[in-house]
Every structure is written in C-alpha cells, then in structure tokens.
C-alpha positions in Angstrom: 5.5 -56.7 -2.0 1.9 -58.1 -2.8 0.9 -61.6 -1.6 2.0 -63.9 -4.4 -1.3 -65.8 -4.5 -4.6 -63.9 -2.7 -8.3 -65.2 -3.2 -10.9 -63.3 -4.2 -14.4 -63.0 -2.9 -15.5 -64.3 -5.9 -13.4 -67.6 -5.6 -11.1 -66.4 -8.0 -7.3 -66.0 -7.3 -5.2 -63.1 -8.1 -1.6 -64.5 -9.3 1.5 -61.3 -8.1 4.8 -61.7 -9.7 7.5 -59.2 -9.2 9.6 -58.2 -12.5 11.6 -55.2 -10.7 11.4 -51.7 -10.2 10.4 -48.2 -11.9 12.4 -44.9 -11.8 11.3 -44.0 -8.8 11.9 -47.3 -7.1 8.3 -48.3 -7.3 8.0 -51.9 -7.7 6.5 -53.1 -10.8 4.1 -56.3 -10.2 2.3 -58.7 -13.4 -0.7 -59.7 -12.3 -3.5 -62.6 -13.3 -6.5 -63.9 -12.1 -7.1 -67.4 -12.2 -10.5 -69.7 -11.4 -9.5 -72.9 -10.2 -11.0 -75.1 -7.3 -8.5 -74.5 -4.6 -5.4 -73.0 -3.4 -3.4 -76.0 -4.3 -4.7 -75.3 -7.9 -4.0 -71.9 -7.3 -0.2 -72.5 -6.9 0.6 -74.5 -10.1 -0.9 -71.5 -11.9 1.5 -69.5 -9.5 4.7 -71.3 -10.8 3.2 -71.6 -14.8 2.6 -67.5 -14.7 5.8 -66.7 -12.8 7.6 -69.1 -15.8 5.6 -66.9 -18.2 6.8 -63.6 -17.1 10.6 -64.6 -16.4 10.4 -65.6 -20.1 9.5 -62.3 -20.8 6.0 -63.5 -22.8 3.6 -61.4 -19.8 3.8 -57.4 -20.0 2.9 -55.6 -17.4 -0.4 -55.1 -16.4 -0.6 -52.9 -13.0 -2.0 -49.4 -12.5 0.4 -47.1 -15.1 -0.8 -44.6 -16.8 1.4 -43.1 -19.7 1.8 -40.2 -18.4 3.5 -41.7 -15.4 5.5 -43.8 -17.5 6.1 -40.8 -19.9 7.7 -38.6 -16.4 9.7 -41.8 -15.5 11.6 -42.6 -19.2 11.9 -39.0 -19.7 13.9 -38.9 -16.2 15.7 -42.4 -16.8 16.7 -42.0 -20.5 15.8 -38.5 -22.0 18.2 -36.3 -19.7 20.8 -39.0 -19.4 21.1 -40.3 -23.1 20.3 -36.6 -25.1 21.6 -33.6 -26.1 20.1 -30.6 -23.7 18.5 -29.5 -26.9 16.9 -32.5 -28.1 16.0 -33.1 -24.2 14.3 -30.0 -24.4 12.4 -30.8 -27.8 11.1 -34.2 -26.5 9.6 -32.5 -23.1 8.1 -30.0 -25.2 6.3 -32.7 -27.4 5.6 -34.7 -24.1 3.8 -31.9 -21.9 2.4 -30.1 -24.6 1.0 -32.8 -26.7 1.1 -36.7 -25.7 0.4 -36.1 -22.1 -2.6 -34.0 -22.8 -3.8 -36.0 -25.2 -3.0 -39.6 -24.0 -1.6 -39.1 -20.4 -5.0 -40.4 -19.0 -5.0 -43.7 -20.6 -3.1 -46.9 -18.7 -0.2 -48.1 -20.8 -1.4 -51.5 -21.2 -4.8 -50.6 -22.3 -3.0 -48.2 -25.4 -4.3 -49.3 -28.5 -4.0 -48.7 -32.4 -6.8 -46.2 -32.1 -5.7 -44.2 -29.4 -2.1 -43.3 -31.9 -4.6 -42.8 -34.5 -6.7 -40.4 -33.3 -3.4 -38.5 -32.5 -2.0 -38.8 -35.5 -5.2 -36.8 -36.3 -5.2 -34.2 -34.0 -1.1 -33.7 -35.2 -2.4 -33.0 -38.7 -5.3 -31.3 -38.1 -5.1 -29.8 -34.4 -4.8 -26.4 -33.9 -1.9 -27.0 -31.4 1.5 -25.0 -32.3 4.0 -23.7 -29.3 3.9 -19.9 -30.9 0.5 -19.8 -30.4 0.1 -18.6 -33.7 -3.2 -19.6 -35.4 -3.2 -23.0 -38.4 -2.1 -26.2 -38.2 1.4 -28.0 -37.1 4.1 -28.0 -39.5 4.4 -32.1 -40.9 7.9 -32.0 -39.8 6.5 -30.7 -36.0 3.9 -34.0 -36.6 6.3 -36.7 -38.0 8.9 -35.6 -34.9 6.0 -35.8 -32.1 4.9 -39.0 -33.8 8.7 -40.1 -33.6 9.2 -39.2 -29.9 5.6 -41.6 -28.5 7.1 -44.6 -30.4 10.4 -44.0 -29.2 9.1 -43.9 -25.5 6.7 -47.3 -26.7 9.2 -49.0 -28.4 11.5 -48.8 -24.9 8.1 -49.8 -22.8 8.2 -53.0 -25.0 12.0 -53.4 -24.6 11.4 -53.1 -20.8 8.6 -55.5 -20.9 6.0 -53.1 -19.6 3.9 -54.0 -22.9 3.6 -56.8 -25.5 4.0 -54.3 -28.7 4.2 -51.2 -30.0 0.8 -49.3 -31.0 2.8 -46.6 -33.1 4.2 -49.8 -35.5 0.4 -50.4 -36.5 -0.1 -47.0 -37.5 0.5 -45.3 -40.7 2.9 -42.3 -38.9 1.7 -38.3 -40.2 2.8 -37.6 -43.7 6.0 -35.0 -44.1 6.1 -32.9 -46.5 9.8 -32.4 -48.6 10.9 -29.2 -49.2 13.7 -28.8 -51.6 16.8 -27.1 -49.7 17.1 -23.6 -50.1 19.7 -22.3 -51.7 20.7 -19.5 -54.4 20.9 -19.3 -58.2 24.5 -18.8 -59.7 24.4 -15.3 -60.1 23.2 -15.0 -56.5 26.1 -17.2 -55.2 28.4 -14.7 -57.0 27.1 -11.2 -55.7 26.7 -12.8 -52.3 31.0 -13.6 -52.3 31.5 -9.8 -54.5 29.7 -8.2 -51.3 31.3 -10.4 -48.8 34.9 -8.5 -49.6 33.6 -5.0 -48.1 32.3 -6.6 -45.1 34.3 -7.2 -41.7 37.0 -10.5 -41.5 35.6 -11.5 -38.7 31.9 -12.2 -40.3 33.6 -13.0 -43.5 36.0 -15.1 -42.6 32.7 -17.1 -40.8 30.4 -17.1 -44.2 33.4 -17.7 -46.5 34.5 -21.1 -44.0 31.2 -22.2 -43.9 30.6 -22.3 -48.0 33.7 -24.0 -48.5 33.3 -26.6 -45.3 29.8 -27.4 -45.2 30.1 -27.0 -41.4 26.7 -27.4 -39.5 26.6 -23.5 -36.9 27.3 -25.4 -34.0 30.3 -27.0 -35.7 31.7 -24.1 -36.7 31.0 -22.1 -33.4 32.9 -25.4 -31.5 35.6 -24.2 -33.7 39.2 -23.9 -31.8 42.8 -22.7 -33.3 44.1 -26.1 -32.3 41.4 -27.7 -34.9 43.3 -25.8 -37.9 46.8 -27.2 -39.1 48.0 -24.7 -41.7 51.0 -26.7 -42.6 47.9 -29.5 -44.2 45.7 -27.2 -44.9 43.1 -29.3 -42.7 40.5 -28.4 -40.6 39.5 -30.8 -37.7 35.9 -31.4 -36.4 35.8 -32.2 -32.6 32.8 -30.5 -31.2 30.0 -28.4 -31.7 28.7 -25.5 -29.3 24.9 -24.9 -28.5 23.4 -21.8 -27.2 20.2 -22.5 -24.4 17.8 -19.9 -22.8 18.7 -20.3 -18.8 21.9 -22.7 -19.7 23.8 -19.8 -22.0 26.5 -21.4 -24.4 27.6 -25.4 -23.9 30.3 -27.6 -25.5 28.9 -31.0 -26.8 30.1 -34.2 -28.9 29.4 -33.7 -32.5 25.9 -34.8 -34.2 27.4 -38.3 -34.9 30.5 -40.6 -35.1 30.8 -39.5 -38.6 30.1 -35.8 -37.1 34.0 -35.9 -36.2 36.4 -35.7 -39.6 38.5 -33.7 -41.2 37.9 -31.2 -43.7 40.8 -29.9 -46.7 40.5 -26.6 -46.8 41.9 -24.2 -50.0 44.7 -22.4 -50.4 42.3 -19.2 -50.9 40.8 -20.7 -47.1 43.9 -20.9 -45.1 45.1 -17.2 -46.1 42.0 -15.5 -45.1 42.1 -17.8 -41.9 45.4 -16.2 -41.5 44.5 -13.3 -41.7 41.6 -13.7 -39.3 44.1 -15.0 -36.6 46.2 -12.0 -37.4 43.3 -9.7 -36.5 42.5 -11.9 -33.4 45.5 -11.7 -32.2 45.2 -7.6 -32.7 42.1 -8.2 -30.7 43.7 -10.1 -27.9 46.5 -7.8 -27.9 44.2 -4.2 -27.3 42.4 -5.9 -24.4 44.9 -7.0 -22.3 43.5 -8.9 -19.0 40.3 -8.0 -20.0 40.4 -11.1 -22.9 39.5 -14.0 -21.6 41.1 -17.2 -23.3 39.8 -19.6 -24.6 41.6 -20.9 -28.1 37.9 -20.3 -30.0 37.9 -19.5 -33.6 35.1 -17.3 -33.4 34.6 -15.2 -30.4 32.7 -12.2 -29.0 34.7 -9.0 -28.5 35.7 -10.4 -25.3 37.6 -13.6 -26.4 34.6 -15.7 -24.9 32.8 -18.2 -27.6 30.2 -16.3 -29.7 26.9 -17.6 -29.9 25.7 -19.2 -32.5 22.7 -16.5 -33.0 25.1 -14.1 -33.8 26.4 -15.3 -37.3 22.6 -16.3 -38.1 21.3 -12.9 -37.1 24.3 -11.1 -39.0 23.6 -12.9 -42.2 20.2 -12.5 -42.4 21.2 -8.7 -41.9 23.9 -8.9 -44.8 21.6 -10.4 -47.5 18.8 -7.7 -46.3 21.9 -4.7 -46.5 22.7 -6.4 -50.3 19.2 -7.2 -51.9 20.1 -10.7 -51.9 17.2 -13.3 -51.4 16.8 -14.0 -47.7 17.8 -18.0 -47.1 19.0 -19.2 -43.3 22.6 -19.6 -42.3 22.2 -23.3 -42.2 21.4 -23.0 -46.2 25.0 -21.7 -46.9 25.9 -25.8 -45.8 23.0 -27.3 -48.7 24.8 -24.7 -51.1 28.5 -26.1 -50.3 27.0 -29.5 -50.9 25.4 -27.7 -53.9 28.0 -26.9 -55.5 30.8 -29.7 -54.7 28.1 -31.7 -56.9 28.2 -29.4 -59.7 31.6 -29.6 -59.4 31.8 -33.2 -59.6 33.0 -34.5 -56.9 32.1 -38.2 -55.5 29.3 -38.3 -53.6 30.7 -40.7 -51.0 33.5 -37.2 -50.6 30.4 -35.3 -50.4 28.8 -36.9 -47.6 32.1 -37.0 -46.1 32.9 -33.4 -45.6 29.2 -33.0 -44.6 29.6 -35.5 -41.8 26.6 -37.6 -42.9 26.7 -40.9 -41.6 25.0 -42.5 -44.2 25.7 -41.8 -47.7 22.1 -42.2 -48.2 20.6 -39.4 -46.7 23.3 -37.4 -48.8 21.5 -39.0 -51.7 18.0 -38.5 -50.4 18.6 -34.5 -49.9 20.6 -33.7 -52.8 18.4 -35.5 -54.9 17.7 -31.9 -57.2 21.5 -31.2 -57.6 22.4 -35.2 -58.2 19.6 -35.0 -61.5 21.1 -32.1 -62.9 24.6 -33.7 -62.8 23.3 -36.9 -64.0 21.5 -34.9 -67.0 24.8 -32.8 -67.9 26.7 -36.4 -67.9 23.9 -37.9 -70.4 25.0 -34.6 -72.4 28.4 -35.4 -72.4 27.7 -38.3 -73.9 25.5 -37.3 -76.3 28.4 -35.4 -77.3 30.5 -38.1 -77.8 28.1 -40.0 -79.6 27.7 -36.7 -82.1 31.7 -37.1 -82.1 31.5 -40.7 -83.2 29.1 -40.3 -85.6 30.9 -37.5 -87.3 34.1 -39.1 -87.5 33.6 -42.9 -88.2 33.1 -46.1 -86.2 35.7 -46.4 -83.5 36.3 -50.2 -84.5 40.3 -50.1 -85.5 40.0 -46.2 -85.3 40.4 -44.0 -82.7 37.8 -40.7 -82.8 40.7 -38.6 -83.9 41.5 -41.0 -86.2 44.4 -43.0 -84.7 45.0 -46.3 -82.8 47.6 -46.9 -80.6 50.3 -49.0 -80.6 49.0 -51.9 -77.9 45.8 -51.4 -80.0 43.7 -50.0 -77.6 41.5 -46.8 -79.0 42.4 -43.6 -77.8 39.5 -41.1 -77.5 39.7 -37.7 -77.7 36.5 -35.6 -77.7 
C-alpha cells in the first residue's frame, strides 16, 4: 500500500486512502494533494479526506483507464450475471467499438463529450461486424449506447466515479419498425400449405402460432412440459445454439418468461399425433436414440437446434410463394391475432411472457388501433340502432323493459 501522507518536492502533500480492491486484486487507492504548512497540517486533511471517501462523496482518481476497467467488469459481472449470448453481444460491442474508441481515456477524466462524440461515430461510423459497407443499424447504436452506460452506471455504484456521462447525453435515436407479419389471406394459405408438409415441422409452426413461444422456448420444449389431461403447456426453459459452445439449456428470458400456456383442442391432437410419430422414431432406432424427453429433436433424439426450424421456414414460404417474414414473426402474428380476436390484453402479454404489460402495448400498438377502431364501429352501430328505434329512456332497443326496470339491449 502507498504511504498515507507523502510530501512533494513542491511542498505539497499527496493524501493515499485505500477503498478496496479491483478484479484482479489490484488495490484501488483515492488520492489528493493538499498545500498546507506542515505535516501536522498535513494529517488533519489526512483524517477529513479519509471521512470523505468512507462516505462515499470521493471517486476514484488513480491511473484507470476504461479499457482496463472495461476487461475487469466484463470478467466480474458480464460472464457471471449473463446469458452466454448476451455475454457474447456485450464483448462484441466492447472490443469492437468502446475500447477502440474510448479505451485510451482514464475513467475519471470521461466526460459528456467523449459519449458524445460516440454517439456520433454509432450513427454515422462506418463500423458494422459483417463488414459490409453503410452505417450501423439504430437498434446496433441504441444497444452499444446501452452496454457503456451500463458498465458507467456500475463504475458509479462502485464508487470509481462521481456520475454517469452517458445520463447527460441524448442516447442514438432508434428507429421503430412495425412487426412483420402477414395479411389474412396470407395467414390462411400459410396453414392450407402447412397440411402437406411433414408433422414434425408442422406440428413446430402450428405450436408456435397458437402459443406465441419465443424459438428458444419452444426448442427447451420437453414431453413433461405438456399435460394433455389440461390441455396446458408449461414454460420452464429455453435452449440456445452457440458457435464453439453447440446447443445449452438456460432459464427463461424473465420471471414472467416461465407460465403456462392453454393450448386447443385442435393443438393437443396434432401434438398427439407428433408423439405418436416420435415414438415411431424412437422405436426404428433402437440404442442408437439417445433420450432426452425433448419435444423437438434431430433424427437422433438429441435437441434440435434452433436454426433448424428458422432455416425450414424460410424454405417453406420460398417452396409456397408466400412473403418471406422470420420465424420469430409467427410469435408478433399469434399476438396479432389474439387481439383481433379480442382477447384482454393483460392475457395477451401473459401467454407472450412479457413482463410488463407495457411493452405489450408499446409493440402491438398497430393491431391495438385497429381493435379500438372496430369497437368505435360497434358503437356507431348501436347508436344507428338507437336512433332508429327510439330513446332508450323506459324502452329497451327492441322495444321492451324488464321487469326490475333495467333496459335490456339487444343490437
């Protein structure tokens, strides 16, 4: 550790107080340089500082660059508090991006400017990781912008700086794009084709629509999650697919990621007949199946991988003329269409697993006007149905009260 109190050749004193230790197990050390008369002097500012920084009003102020401190939260917090994907898509941002661009410059001397001039070269920089030519996507911006203040905002709430530059900057705009999806006739040629094509595939695009399952949901799929005697469907976990890492089993999105899901009766009897085949499967190749209880399963009984559906639909709706959308659309369309339908949106955001009803609300926002407009029709209808028949006052709109003289209303 550094002497606590060391003079200068300047007369000036330079005040060492210890606040812990990094990721590495170097210690960390505030430091301030007083001018005062003596050494005597010199120690009153000692114990006033040291008072200061155990009340957690000092940040630190030693020799730390941010791309030291970017290597050190990455290692303490990224790889033990994220998924291996999202790991994966906050290194990416850190080495290819903040590092290059910020890395030099010491964490406490990051300022407004520095996040601005980033925020610039995000919208404007020719910097994307296919190395095709143009600029970053806005949702590739907003999420680099998101992962340097997330990294900040922890440097604050480890008191290795007073605040967080990213809060004093206007963050990259994103752009919203509507959720794709198909038109009704589209919907209906897409379930016509779906009959001539194999259970196994079917089965997966048919359980999707109707569940609003996210891939990796649906790949994390195991018998034991289906009850046939309810006709519910259990969410417990979700399987990912990494280059180097092959197929994992992880927690669900969110707490609200793990429900269940009523399924139709139209649902459970192709499921059946799914697990018939399956079991036909199982049954052909002997030892050579290997057991696992998965829904969905490569020829071998082993978990498929979730590229396989995505790359089979994209296929099908090539094969059928349809309009090409991703597999993850087929979960905006069950959402879609449970709207059209009707039903609450608080049941809505339910079966999707949101948990806030809000971003529900904030995504559906297309489908939620339409329904809003056909329910101003509807009563514009009944007001037409009013007006045609006489005031309701006594009356009922078919012309009839009932007996505890309420009105009875029939349109």
């Amino acid at each position: 550790m550094p002497s606590k109190i060391r003079r200068r050749e300047n007369g000036a004193y330079t005040l060492s107080v210890a606040v812990g230790y990094d990721a590495q197990g170097k210690q960390l050390v505030k430091t301030r340089t007083v001018f005062v008369s003596s050494r005597r002097e010199a120690e009153k500012e000692y114990v006033a500082f040291a008072a200061e920084v155990q009340k957690g009003t000092i940040a630190y102020t030693g020799k730390y660059r941010l791309r030291e401190y970017a290597q050190e939260w990455f290692d303490g917090y990224c790889k033990k508090k994220l998924a291996p994907k999202t790991q994966a898509a906050y290194w990416n941002h850190i080495e290819k991006r903040i590092i290059p661009e910020l890395g030099y410059i010491e964490l406490k001397e990051l300022r407004p400017q520095h996040i601005l001039r980033f925020v610039a070269m995000l919208e404007e920089g020719d910097i994307r990781f296919d190395g095709r030519p143009g600029k970053l996507s806005s949702q590739s911006a907003v999420y680099c912008f998101r992962v340097l203040s997330s990294m900040l905002q922890d440097a604050v709430e480890w008191q290795l700086i007073p605040f967080n530059p990213c809060t004093r900057v206007k963050p990259p705009s994103a752009e919203r794009h509507k959720a794709p999806s198909f038109d009704e006739g589209n919907v209906e040629k897409m379930l016509l084709a779906l009959e001539g094509e194999p259970l196994k595939y079917r089965t997966v695009i048919m359980l999707a629509l109707e569940s609003g399952l996210r891939l990796g949901e649906l790949m994390g799929l195991q018998w034991d999650d289906i009850d046939f005697d309810t006709a519910m469907l259990h969410v417990r976990r979700s399987n990912q697919a990494m280059k180097g890492r092959g197929i994992y089993t992880k927690k669900p999105k969110t707490e609200m990621s793990v429900r269940e899901i009523a399924m139709s009766d139209h649902m459970v009897e192709l499921l059946g007949q799914y697990r018939e085949w399956q079991e036909g499967q199982r049954t052909l190749l002997g030892n050579h199946w290997k057991e696992g209880g998965w829904l969905f399963t490569q020829w071998n009984g082993l978990p498929m991988y979730p590229t396989t559906p995505s790359g089979w639909f994209r296929d099908f709706l090539k094969r059928h003329d349809l309009p090409h959308i991703p597999f993850h659309a087929l979960r905006h369309l069950s959402a879609t269409l449970l709207i059209a339908f009707g039903v609450p949106l608080k049941n809505v955001s339910s079966r999707l697993g949101h948990a806030d009803i809000r971003t529900t609300a904030n995504i559906y926002t297309t489908a939620l006007k339409s329904v809003d407009r056909q329910a101003a029709k509807q009563m514009g209808h009944y007001w037409d149905h009013i007006n045609k028949n006489g005031n309701v006052n006594g009356e009922g709109a078919d012309g009839g009260q009932l007996d505890d003289g309420t009105v009875q209303i029939t349109c």
